[in-house]
KOLRO-985010 format. One record per residue (C-alpha): x, y negated, z; residue in one letter; residue number from 0. Coordinates in steps of 0.2 Angstrom, whole numbers, m for minus. Each point is the difference from the previous one (the first is absolute). Layout:
// residues N
east=X north=Y up=Z aa=a i=NUM
...
This chain:
// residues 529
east=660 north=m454 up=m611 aa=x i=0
east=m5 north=17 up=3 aa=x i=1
east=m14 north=10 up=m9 aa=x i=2
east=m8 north=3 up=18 aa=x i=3
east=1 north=m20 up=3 aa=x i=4
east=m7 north=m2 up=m16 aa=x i=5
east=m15 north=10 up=2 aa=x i=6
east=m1 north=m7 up=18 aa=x i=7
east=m3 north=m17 up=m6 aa=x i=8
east=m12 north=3 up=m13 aa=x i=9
east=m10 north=11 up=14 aa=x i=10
east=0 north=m17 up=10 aa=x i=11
east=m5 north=m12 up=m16 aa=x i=12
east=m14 north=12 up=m4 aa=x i=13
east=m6 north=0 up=17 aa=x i=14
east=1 north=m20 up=2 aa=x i=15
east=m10 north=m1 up=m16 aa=x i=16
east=m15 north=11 up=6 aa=x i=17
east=2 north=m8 up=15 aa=x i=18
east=m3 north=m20 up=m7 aa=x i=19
east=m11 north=9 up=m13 aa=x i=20
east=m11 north=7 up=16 aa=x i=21
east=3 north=m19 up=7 aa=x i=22
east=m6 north=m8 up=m15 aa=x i=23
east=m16 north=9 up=m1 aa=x i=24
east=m3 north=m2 up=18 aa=x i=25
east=0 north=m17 up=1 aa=x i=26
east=m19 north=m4 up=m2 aa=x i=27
east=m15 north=14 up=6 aa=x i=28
east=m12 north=5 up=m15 aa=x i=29
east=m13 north=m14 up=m1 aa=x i=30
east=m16 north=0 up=9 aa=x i=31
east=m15 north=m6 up=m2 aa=x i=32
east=1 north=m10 up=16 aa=x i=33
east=13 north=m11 up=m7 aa=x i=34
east=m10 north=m4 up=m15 aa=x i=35
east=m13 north=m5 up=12 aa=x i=36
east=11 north=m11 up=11 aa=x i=37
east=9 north=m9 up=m16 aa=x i=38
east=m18 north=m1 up=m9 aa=x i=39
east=m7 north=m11 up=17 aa=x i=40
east=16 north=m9 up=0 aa=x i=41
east=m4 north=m5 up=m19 aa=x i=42
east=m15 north=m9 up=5 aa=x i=43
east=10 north=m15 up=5 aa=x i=44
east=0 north=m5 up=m20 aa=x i=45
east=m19 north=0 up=m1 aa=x i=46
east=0 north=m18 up=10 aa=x i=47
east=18 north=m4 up=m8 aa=x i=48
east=m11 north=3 up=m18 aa=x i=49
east=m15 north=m10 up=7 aa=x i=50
east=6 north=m14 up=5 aa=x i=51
east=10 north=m2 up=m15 aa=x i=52
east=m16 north=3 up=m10 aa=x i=53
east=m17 north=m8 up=7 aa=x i=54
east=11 north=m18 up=m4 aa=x i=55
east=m1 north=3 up=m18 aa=x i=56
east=m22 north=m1 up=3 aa=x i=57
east=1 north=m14 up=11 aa=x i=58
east=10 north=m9 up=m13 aa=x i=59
east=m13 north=4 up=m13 aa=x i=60
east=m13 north=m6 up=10 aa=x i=61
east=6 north=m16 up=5 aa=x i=62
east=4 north=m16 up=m11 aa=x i=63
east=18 north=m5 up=8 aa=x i=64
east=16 north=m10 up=m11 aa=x i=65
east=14 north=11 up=m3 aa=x i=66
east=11 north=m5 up=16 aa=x i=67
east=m14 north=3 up=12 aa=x i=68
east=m1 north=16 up=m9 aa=x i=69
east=20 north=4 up=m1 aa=x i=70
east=m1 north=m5 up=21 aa=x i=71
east=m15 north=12 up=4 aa=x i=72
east=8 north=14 up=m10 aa=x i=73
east=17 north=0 up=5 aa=x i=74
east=1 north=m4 up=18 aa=x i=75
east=m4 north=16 up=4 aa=x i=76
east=16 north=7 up=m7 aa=x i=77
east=9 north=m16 up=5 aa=x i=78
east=m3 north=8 up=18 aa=x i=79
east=2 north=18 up=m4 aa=x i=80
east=18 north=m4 up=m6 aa=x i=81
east=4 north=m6 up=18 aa=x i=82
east=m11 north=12 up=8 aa=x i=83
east=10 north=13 up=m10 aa=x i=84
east=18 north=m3 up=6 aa=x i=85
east=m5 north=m3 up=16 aa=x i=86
east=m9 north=19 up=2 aa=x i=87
east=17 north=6 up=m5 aa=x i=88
east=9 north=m4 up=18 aa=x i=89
east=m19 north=6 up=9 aa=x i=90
east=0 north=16 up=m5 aa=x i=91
east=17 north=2 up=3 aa=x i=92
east=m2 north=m6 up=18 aa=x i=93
east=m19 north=7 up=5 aa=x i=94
east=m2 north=12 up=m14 aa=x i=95
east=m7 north=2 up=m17 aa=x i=96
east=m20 north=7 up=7 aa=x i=97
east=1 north=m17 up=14 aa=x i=98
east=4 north=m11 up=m14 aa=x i=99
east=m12 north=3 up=m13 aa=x i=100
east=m15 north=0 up=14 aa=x i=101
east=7 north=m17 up=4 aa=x i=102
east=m1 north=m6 up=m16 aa=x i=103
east=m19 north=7 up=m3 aa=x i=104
east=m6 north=m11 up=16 aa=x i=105
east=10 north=m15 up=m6 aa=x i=106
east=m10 north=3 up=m18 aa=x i=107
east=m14 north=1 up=10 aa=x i=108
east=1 north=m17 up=8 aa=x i=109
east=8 north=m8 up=m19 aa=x i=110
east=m20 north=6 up=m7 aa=x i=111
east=m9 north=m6 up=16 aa=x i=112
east=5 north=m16 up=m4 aa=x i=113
east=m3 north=1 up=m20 aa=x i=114
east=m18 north=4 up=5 aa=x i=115
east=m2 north=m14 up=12 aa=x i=116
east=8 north=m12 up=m11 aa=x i=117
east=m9 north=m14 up=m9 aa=x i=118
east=12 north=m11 up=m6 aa=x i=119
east=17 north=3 up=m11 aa=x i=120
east=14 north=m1 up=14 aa=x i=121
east=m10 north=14 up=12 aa=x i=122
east=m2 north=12 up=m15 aa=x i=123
east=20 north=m3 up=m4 aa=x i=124
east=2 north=2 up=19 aa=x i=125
east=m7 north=16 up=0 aa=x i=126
east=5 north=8 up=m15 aa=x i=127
east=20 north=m5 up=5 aa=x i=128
east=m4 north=9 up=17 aa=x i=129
east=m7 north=16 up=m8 aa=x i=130
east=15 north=0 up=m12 aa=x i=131
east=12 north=3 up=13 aa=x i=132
east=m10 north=15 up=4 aa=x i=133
east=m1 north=6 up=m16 aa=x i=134
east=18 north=m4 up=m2 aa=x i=135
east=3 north=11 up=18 aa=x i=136
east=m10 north=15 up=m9 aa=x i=137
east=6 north=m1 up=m16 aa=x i=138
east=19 north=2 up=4 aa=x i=139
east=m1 north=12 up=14 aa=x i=140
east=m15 north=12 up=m6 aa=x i=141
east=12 north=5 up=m15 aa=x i=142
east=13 north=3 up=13 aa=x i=143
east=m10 north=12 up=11 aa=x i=144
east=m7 north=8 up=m14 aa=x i=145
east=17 north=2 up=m9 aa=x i=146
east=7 north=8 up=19 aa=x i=147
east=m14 north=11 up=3 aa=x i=148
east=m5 north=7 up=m16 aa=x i=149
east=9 north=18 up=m6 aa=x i=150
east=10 north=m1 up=m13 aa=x i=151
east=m8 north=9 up=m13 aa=x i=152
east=m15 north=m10 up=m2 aa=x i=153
east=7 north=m16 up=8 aa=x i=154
east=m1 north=m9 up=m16 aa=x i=155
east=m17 north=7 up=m1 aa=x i=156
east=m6 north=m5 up=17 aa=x i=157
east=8 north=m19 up=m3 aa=x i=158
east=m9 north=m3 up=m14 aa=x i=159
east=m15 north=5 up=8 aa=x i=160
east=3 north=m19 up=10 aa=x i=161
east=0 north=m8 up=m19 aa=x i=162
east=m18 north=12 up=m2 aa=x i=163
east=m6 north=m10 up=15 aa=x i=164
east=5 north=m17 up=m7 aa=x i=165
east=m12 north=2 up=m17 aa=x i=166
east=m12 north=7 up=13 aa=x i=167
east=0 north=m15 up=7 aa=x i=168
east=2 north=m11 up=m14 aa=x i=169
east=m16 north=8 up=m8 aa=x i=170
east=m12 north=m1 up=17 aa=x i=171
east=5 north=m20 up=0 aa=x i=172
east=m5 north=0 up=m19 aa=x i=173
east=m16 north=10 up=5 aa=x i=174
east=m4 north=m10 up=13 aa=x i=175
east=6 north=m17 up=m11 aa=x i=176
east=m13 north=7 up=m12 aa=x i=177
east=m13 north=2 up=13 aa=x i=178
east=m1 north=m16 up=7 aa=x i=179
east=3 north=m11 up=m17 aa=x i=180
east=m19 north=m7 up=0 aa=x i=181
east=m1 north=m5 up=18 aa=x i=182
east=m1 north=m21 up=0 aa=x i=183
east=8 north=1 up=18 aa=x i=184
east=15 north=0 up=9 aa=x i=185
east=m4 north=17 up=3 aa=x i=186
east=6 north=4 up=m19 aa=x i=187
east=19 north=m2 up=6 aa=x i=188
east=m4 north=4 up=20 aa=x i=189
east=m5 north=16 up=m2 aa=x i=190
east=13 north=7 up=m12 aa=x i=191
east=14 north=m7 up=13 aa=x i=192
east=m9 north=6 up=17 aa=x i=193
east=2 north=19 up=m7 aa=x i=194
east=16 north=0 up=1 aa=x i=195
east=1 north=0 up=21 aa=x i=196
east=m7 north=21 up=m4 aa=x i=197
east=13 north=3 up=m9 aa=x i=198
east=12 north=m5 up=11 aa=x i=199
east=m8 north=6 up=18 aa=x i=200
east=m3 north=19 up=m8 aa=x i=201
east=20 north=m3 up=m5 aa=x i=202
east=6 north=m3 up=21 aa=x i=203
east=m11 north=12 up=5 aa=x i=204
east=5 north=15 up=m10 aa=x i=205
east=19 north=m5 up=6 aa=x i=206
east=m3 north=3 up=19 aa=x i=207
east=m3 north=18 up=m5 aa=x i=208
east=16 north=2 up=m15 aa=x i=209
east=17 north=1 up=9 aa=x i=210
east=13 north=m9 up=m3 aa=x i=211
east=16 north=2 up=m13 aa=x i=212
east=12 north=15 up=6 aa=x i=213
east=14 north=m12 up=m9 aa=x i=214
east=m4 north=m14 up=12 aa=x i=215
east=2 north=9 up=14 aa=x i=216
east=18 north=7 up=m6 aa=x i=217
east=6 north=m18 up=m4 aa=x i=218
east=m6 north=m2 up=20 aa=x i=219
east=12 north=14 up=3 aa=x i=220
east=m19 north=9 up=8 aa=x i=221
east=4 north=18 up=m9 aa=x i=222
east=m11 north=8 up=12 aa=x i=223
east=m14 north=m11 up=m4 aa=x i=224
east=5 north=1 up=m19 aa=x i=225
east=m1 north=19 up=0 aa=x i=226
east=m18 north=1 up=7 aa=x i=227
east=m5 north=m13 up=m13 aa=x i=228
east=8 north=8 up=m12 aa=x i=229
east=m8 north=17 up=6 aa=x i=230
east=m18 north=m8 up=0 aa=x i=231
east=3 north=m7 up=m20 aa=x i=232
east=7 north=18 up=m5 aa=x i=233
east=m12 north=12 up=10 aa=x i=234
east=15 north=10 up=6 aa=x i=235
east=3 north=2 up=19 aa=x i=236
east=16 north=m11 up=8 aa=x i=237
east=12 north=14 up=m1 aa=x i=238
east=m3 north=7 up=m17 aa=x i=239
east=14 north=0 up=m13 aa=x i=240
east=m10 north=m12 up=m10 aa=x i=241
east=m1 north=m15 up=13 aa=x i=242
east=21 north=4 up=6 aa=x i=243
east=7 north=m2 up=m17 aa=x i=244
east=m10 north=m14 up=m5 aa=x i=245
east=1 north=m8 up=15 aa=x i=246
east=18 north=4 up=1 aa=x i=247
east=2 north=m8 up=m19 aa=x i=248
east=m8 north=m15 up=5 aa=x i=249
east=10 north=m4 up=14 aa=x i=250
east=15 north=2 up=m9 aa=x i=251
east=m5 north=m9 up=m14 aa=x i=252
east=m2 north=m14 up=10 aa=x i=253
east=17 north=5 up=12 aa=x i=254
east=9 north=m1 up=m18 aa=x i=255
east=m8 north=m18 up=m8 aa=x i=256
east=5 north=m7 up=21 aa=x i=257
east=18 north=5 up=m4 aa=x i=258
east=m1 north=m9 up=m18 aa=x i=259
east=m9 north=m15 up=6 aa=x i=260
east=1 north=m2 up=18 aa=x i=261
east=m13 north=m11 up=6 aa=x i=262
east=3 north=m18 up=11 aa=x i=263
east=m12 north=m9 up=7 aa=x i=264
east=m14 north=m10 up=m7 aa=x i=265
east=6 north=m8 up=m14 aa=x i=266
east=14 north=14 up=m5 aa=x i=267
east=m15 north=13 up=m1 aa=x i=268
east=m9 north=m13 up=m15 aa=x i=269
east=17 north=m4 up=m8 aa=x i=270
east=4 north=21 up=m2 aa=x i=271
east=m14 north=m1 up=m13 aa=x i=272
east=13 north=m10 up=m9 aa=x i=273
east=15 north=11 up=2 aa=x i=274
east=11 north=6 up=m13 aa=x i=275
east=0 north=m2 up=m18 aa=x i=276
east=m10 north=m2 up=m17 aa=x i=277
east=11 north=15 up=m8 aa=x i=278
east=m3 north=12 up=12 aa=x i=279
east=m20 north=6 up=m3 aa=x i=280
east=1 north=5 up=19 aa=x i=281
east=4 north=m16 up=10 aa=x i=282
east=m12 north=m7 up=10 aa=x i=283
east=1 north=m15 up=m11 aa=x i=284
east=m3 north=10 up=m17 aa=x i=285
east=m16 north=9 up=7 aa=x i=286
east=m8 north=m18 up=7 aa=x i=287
east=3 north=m7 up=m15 aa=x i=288
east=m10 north=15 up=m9 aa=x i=289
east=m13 north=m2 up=12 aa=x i=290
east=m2 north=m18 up=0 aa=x i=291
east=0 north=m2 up=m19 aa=x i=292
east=m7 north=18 up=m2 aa=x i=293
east=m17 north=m9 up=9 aa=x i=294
east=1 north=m15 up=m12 aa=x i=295
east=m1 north=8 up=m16 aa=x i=296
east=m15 north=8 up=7 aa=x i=297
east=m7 north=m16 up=2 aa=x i=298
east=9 north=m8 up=m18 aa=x i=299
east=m12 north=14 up=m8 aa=x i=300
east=m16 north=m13 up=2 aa=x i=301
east=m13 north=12 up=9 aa=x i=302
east=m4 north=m12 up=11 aa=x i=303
east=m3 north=m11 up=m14 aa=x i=304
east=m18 north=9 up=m2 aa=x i=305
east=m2 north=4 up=16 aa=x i=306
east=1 north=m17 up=8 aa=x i=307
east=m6 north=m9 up=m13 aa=x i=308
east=m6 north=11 up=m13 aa=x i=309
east=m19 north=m8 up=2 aa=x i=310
east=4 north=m15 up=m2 aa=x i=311
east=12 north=5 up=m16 aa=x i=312
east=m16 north=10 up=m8 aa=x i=313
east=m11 north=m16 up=5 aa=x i=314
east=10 north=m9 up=m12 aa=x i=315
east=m1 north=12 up=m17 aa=x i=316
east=m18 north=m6 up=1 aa=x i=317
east=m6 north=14 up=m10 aa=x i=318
east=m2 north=12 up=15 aa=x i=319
east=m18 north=m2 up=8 aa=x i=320
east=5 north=8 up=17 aa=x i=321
east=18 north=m4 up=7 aa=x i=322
east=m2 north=7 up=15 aa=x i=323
east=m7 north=18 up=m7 aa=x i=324
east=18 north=m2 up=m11 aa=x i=325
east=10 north=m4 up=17 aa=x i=326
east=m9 north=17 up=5 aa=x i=327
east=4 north=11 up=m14 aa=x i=328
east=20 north=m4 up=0 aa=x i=329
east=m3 north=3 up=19 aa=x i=330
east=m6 north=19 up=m4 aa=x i=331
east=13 north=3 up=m11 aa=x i=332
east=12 north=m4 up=11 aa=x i=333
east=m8 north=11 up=14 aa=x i=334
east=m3 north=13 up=m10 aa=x i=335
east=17 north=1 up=m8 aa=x i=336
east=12 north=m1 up=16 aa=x i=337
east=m4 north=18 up=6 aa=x i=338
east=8 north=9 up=m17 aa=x i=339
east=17 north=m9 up=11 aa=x i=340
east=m5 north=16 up=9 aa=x i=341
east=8 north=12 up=m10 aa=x i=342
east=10 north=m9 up=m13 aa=x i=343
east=12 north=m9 up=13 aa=x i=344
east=4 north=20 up=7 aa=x i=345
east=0 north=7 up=m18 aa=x i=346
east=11 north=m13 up=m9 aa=x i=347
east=6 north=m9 up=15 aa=x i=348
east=1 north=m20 up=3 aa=x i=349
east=13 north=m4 up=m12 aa=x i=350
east=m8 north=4 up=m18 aa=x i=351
east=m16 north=m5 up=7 aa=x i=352
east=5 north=m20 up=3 aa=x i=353
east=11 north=3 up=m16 aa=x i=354
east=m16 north=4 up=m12 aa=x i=355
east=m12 north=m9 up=10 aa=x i=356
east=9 north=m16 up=m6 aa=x i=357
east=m2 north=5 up=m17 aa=x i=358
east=m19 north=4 up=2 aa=x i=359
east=m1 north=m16 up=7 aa=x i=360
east=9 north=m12 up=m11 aa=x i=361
east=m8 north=6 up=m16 aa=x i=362
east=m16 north=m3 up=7 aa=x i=363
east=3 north=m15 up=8 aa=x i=364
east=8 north=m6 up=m18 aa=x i=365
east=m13 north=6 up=m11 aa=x i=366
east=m15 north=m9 up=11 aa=x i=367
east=11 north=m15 up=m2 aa=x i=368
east=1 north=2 up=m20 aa=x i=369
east=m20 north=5 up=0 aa=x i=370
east=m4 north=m15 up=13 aa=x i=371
east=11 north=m14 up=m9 aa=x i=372
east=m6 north=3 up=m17 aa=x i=373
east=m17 north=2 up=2 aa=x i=374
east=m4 north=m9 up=18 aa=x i=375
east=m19 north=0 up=0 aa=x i=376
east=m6 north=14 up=m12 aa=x i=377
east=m10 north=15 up=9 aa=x i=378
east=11 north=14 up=m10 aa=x i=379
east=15 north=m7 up=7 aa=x i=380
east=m7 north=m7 up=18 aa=x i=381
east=m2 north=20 up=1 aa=x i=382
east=13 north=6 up=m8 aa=x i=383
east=10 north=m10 up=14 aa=x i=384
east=m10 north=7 up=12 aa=x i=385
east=2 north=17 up=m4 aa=x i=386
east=22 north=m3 up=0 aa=x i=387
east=m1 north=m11 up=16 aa=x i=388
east=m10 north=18 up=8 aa=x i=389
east=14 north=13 up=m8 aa=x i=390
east=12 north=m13 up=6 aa=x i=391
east=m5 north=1 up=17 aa=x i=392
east=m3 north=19 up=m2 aa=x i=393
east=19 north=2 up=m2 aa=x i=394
east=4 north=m11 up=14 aa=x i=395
east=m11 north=11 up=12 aa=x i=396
east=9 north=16 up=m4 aa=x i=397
east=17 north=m6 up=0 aa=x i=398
east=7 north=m17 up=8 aa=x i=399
east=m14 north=m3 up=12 aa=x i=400
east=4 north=18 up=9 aa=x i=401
east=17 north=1 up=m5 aa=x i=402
east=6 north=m20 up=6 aa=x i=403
east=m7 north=7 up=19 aa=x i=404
east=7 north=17 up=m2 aa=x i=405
east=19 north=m5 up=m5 aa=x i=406
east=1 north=m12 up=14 aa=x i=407
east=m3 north=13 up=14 aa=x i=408
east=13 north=12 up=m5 aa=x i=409
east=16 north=m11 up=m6 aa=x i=410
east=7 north=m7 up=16 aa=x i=411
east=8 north=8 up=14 aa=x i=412
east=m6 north=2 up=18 aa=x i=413
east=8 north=m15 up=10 aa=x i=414
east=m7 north=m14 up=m14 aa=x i=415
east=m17 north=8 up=m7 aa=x i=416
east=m12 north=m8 up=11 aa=x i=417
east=11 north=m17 up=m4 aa=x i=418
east=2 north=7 up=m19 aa=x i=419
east=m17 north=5 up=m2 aa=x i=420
east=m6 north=m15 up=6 aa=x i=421
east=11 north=m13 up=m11 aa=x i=422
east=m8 north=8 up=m16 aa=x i=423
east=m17 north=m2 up=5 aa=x i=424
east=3 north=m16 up=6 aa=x i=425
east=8 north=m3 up=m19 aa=x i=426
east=m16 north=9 up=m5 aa=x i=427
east=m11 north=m15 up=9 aa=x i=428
east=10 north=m13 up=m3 aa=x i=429
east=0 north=4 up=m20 aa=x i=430
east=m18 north=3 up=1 aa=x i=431
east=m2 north=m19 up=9 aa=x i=432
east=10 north=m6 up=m16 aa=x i=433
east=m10 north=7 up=m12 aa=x i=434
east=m15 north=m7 up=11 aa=x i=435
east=7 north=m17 up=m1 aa=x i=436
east=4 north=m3 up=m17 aa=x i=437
east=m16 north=12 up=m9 aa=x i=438
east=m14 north=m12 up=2 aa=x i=439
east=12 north=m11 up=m10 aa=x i=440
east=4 north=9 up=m13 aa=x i=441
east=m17 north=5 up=m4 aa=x i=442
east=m13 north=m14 up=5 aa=x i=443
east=m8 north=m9 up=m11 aa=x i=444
east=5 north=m17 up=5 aa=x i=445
east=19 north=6 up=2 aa=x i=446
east=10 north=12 up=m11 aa=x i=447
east=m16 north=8 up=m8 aa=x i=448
east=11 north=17 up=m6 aa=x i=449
east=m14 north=11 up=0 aa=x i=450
east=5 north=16 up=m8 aa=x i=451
east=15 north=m8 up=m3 aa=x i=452
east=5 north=3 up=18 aa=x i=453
east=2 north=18 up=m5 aa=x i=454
east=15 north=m3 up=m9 aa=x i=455
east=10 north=m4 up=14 aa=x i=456
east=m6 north=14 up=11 aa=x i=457
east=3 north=10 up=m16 aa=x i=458
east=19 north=m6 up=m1 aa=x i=459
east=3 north=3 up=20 aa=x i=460
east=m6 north=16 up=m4 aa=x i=461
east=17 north=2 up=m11 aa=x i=462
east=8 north=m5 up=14 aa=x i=463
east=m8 north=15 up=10 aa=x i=464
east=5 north=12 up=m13 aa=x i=465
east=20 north=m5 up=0 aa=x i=466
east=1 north=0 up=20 aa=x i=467
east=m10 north=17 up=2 aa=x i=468
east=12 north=7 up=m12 aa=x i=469
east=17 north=m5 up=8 aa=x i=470
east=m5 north=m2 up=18 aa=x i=471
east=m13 north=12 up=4 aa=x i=472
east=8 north=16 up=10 aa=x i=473
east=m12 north=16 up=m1 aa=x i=474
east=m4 north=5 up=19 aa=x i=475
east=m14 north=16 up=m4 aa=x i=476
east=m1 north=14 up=12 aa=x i=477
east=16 north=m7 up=12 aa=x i=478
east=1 north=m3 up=15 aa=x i=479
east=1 north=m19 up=5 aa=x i=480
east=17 north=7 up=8 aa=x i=481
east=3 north=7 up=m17 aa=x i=482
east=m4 north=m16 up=m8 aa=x i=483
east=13 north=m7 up=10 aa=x i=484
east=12 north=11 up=m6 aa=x i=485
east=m5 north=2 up=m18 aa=x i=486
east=4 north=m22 up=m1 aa=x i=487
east=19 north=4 up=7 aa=x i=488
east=3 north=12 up=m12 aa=x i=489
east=m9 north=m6 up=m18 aa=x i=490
east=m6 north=m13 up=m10 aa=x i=491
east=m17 north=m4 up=m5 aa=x i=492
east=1 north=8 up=m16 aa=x i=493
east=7 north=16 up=6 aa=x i=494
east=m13 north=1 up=17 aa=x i=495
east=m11 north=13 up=m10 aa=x i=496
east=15 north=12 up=m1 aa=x i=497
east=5 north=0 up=19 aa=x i=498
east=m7 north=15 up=11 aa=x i=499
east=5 north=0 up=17 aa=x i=500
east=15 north=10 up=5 aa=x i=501
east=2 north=m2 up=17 aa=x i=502
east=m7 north=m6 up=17 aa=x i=503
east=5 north=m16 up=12 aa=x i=504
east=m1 north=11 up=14 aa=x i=505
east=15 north=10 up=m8 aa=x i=506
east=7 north=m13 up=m8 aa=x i=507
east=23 north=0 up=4 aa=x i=508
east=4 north=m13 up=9 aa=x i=509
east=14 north=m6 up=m11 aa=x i=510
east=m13 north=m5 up=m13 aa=x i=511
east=m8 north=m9 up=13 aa=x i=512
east=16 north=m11 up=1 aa=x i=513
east=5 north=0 up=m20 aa=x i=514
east=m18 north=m5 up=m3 aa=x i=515
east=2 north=m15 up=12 aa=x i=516
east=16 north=m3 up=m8 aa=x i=517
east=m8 north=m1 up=m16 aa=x i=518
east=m15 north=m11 up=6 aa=x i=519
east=10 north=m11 up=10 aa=x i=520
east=10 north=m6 up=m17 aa=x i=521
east=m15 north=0 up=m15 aa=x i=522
east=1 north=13 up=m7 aa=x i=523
east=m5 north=19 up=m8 aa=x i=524
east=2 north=13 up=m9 aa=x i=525
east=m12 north=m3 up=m12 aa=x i=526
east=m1 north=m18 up=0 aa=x i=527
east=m10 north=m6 up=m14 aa=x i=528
């Protein structure tokens, strides 16, 4: 070869570079202040998600019931967002992710309407199975739009502002728990469930006036609707550069996983959450299974232990005079701790977060245990446990409450997320009905009786947390969902904090196309694990 076809081609490879370089930083406009807005309303579905997970733990205080009436109370609710979960998957794929969630805030509505009404046991279960499957319609896809519309930059941010809105909630059900406690009427329990309808009506209405998920519309094959969505969420006009090359990277994105995973019909679409293998830390299998189990550990961690029945937990150490001020305080921790997720999720991204935050967490967990079981009914140690249970949940706040939700909305691709993001929030609820189930049990005094001992198992599930964080976790900061998708092709978990984006789907060969589908269709990677 010739010194002028050398230079030639080094002139060509220095222009592609600049010119995936130029791609690469045009594919998302600066962030506005507008999108934090639109992201911030959209979080306010957890305030009524945190809510109604939270008023149950006063109502338990304030009534005298055996542990299985309590166990039924308690985890129905979940028992119907696990269904109401998986079934919002296929909705918003078919009428959209703004459609859905409004429909699941007026079944809530009608689930609490009959709550209030109810005077006996089967109306209240009734109602609170009905309001889960609205809860479950929210829960799955308000992570899924806010994962889609948020920018990258402060996605993780903006995500864990919906895990914010849950400790909101849970703290305004504490405060209202704590405001009614002395009332000798059925108002004592009416009351704290009836509030829950304005969480839920200021929710649909601030919808009617968001728009709708740019990638909802691409999956529809709409782009001209997509671009004017996307144009609305950016603050950058329709033909800017900005809105072509994102758009232009979504759509092939999603042009690229098609020719990887074709889709069927009904029941092909589900089972393509299922393709490929365990090896390859991009199949469709490998990232359900993250999800799914990633959305259990957060729920193996025990949270919902105190939060669920952590009244009628301190009720039982005798030595505290106000169980429900105690309820509170844990409440205000957790509220108050969640927003440092803020920063610390974009400064040290979601990976070393859920890795030390299951360190925090299991040494507390294990030393209010120790404290607890030596010395069960001594005021020195009753707040000595105290004090660990709060740090405990201070580390859950900042780091797997936000993270879990975060993760979720950025690990799978296009044609499955609304199915993908809604199998793990179902594994979410269905885990949270376990531990519903089986906690009255473990710690009532006419069954198991642990007490503080209870902490030992949340403690050793912790270790469990630690391991799978460790091997399992990819790092997704500051990428692109696109880019997410890429960076699980080419590395392991270990490794995802190394990757940086080197080029674009929109100028992606279309020989790797095939070699990748190649690769996918028989297991494996390059960097299998």
């Amino acid at each position: 070869m010739s010194d002028v076809e050398h230079n030639s081609k080094d002139v060509e490879e220095h222009h592609l570079s600049e010119a995936q370089s130029a791609d690469l930083a045009r594919i998302e406009a600066p962030v506005t202040f507008k999108a934090y807005m639109m992201c911030a309303f959209a979080a306010f579905g957890g305030i009524f998600f945190g809510y109604d997970s939270g008023y149950i733990s006063g109502v338990m205080g304030h009534t005298e019931l055996p542990a299985w009436k309590k166990s039924l109370i308690t985890s129905i609710l979940s028992a119907g967002t696990f269904f109401g979960s998986i079934i919002a998957g296929d909705l918003a794929d078919w009428f959209g992710r703004r459609i859905t969630i409004i429909g699941g805030c007026g079944i809530f509505i009608v689930g609490v309407i009959l709550q209030t009404a109810s005077t006996s046991l089967g109306l209240l279960v009734a109602g609170r199975l009905i309001a889960g499957f609205g809860v479950g319609f929210v829960s799955a896809i308000i992570i899924l739009y806010m994962s889609e519309i948020s920018p990258r930059k402060v996605r993780g941010a903006l995500v864990s502002g919906y895990q914010f809105c849950i400790t909101i909630g849970l703290l305004l059900a504490s405060c209202v728990g704590y405001g009614t406690q002395d009332r000798e009427n059925t108002s004592s329990y009416r009351i704290p469930i009836a509030l829950q309808m304005l969480w839920a009506l200021i929710l649909a209405t601030g919808l009617f006036f968001l728009p709708e998920s740019p990638r909802f519309y691409v999956k529809k094959g709409d782009h001209e609707k997509a671009a004017a969505v996307l144009s609305r969420l950016r603050g950058q006009p329709v033909d800017s550069d900005y809105i072509r090359d994102e758009l232009a990277e979504i759509i092939a994105n999603n042009d690229y996983e098609m020719k990887i995973s074709p889709q069927g019909g009904y029941f092909l679409s589900w089972m393509a959450c299922f393709k490929g293998g365990l090896r390859n830390p991009a199949s469709n299998l490998r990232r359900t299974i993250l999800g799914t189990s990633l959305q259990m550990m957060q729920q193996w961690t025990g949270v919902n232990f105190i939060f669920y029945f952590g009244t009628t937990f301190f009720q039982t150490l005798e030595t505290i005079k106000n169980p429900f001020l105690i309820g509170l305080i844990t409440t205000l921790v957790n509220v108050c701790s969640t927003p440092i997720s803020f920063w610390s999720i974009e400064k040290f991204g979601r990976r070393p977060l859920l890795i030390w935050g299951a360190v925090g967490m299991l040494v507390c967990e294990f030393i209010a245990a120790i404290v607890g079981t030596i010395d069960p009914k001594g005021d020195t140690a009753v707040k000595a446990v105290i004090s660990f249970i709060c740090i405990y949940i201070f580390f859950f706040a900042s780091t797997w409450g936000p993270g879990a939700w975060v993760v979720i909305g950025e690990i799978f691709p296009l044609p499955i997320r609304s199915r993908g993001v809604a199998l793990s929030t179902a594994s979410n609820w269905l885990w949270n009905c376990i531990i519903s189930v089986i906690t009255p049990y473990m710690v009532g005094e006419d069954e198991g009786n642990l007490g503080a001992k209870v902490f030992f198992v949340w403690g050793s599930l912790c270790c469990c947390c630690l391991v799978y964080a460790y091997f399992l976790i990819p790092e997704t900061k500051g990428l692109t969902l696109e880019q997410v998708d890429r960076m699980m092709e080419e590395t392991n978990p270990r490794n995802s904090a190394k990757w940086v984006p080197h080029s674009t789907y929109a100028g992606h060969p279309t020989d790797f196309v095939q070699d990748t589908k190649l690769a996918t269709t028989h297991g494996t990677s390059s960097d299998d694990l």
